[in-house]
Structure formats: C-alpha cells, structure tokens
N, C-alpha and C positions, 0 to 999 in steps of 0.2 A: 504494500500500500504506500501510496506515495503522500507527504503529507500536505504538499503543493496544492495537490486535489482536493483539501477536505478542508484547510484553514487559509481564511482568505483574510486582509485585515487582521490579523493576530496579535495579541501582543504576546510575546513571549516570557512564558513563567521557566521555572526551574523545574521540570519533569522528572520523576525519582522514584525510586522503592523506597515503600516506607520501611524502618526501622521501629524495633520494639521502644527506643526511645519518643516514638511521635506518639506513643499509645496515649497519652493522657490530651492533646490535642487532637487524636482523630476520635477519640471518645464526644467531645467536644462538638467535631461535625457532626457525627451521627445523632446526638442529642439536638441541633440545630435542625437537623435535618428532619427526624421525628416530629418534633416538636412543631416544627413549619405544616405540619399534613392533618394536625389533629391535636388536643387538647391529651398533655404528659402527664400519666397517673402516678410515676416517681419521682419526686425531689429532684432536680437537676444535681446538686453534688453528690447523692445516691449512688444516682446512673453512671454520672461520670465515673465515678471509684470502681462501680460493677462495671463498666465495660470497658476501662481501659485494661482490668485483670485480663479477660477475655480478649481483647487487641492484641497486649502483649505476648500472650500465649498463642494467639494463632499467626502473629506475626515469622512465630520460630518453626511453625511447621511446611511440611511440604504442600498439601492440599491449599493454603489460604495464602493469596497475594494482594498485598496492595503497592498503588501506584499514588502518589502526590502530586498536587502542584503546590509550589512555594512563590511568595513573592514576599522583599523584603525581610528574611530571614521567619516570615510565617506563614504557618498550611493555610490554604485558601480553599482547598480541595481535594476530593481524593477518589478513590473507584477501589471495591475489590472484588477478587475473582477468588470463585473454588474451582478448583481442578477437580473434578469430577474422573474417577477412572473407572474406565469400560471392560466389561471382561475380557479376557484375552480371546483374540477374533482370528483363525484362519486364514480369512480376506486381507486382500492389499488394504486397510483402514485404520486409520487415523483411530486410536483408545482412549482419546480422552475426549471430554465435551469439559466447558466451560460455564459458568453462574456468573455472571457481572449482576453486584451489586453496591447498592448503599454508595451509588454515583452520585457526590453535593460537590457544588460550587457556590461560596459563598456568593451573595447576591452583589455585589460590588465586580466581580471576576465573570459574570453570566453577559452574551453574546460579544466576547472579545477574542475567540479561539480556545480560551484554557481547556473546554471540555473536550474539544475537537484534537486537540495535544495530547489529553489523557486517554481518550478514547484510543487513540490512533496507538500510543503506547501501549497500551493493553494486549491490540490487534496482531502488534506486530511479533510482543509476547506470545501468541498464540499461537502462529503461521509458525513461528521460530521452532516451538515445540508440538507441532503436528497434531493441533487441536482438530476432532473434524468438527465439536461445530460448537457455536456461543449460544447460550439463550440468556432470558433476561425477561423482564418486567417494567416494562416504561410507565413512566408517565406521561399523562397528556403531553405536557408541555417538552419532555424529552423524546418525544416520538421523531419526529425530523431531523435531531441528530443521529439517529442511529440509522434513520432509512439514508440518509446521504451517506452514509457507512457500508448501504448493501442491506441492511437488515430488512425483512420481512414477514409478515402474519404468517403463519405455516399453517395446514390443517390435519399436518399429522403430529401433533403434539396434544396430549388430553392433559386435561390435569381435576383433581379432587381437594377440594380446600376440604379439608378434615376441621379446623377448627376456625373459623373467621374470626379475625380482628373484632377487638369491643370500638 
C-alpha cells in the first residue's frame, strides 16, 4: 500500500509501537474514547488503573499490537490489532486474520491524515506478516476511512452478540 494514495494534506505525526510504558496514556484514550459513545458507569481513575494493568500486559504478548500517533512528545492516538491465529491449513493460505480495534484520535488530530498514517501502519503490519484478512467494527463516522482503504461489507461473515452492551 502506498501511502501517497490514502493521505493527502497530512500532517505528519510520529507513527510507533506502542510500549508497555504508554499503558497509562493509552488507558486514557480508550477511557476518552468510551466515554465519547455513551454515558461511563466506572470512575474515570478506576478505569484508568484497570486498564492500563491490562494494556501493559497485553502490550508484552504476541497476539495484541498496538500502533501510536505522537505529536509533541504526547499520544494523540492509537489503533490495536489481535492476531487472531487460524488452524493450521493445507492450502497455499495466509493463518492468520486480524481484529482492529479501539481506533481514537483525539478530536484536535481528526481529518489531518493521522488516522490515515495509523491505519496504513497497521496494513502494512499485516501484508508484512501474511495476514489473509482484517475485520473490524466501524463507526458511522469511520466508515470512509477504511473503505478508501479497500474495506468492505462482506456477507459471509455472521456474527451473534451473546451479551449486548447496557
């Protein structure tokens, strides 16, 4: 993927792995992020504590990646991916599939390319280690970055929400 193609007007952030040391600022986003969609039934410093434990610890495994944007020595954004691994296949195919989630940019950093830099990051993660395929969960409003990406509706995909969201 060329990144030419996809950010146009950009400004340019500092695109990264994240480190188990960002866990208490990507706790942060994701609390921002949450909290932006719906009314937060835990304490923001709560959260914060419970999930940068959880950040840090999945930062150190193989299954869980995350990617940053930095500007001025602060996270502005982030994206993670679970590697999902496929049984082992016979066929010439690609074993793993991909989860992108818990994609925020803060609102100061949204239509300037950042997402379009972390995305493409992510992609190229992926292509590099013979992902065959990404799925994911948009939102309204991030629908069009991911279809300028290729992404599309499938109809062989089902799914079962076992417990909905309060």
């Amino acid at each position: 993927m060329k990144a030419s193609s996809f950010v146009t007007e950009s400004i340019q952030h500092a695109i990264r792995f994240a480190t188990p040391t960002d866990a208490d600022a990507l706790a942060q986003l994701r609390y921002d992020l949450r909290a932006s969609t719906g009314r937060a039934n835990e304490p923001e410093t709560d959260f914060i504590k419970r999930c940068s434990v959880w950040m840090r610890d999945h930062l150190e495994s193989d299954a869980w990646h995350c990617w940053v944007a930095e500007a001025n020595g602060q996270l502005i954004g982030a994206v993670w991916l679970q590697l999902v691994e496929k049984i082992p296949n016979p066929r010439a195919e690609a074993e793993h599939h991909a989860y992108i989630t818990n994609f925020y940019l803060q609102e100061q950093a949204r239509g300037k390319g950042t997402g379009s830099q972390l995305l493409l990051a992510v992609l190229d993660w992926c292509e590099a280690r013979d992902v065959h395929s990404v799925i994911l969960w948009p939102t309204e409003r991030s629908r069009t970055l991911y279809e300028r990406f290729g992404f599309s509706v499938r109809d062989d995909i089902m799914e079962l929400i076992i417990k909905p969201p309060h």
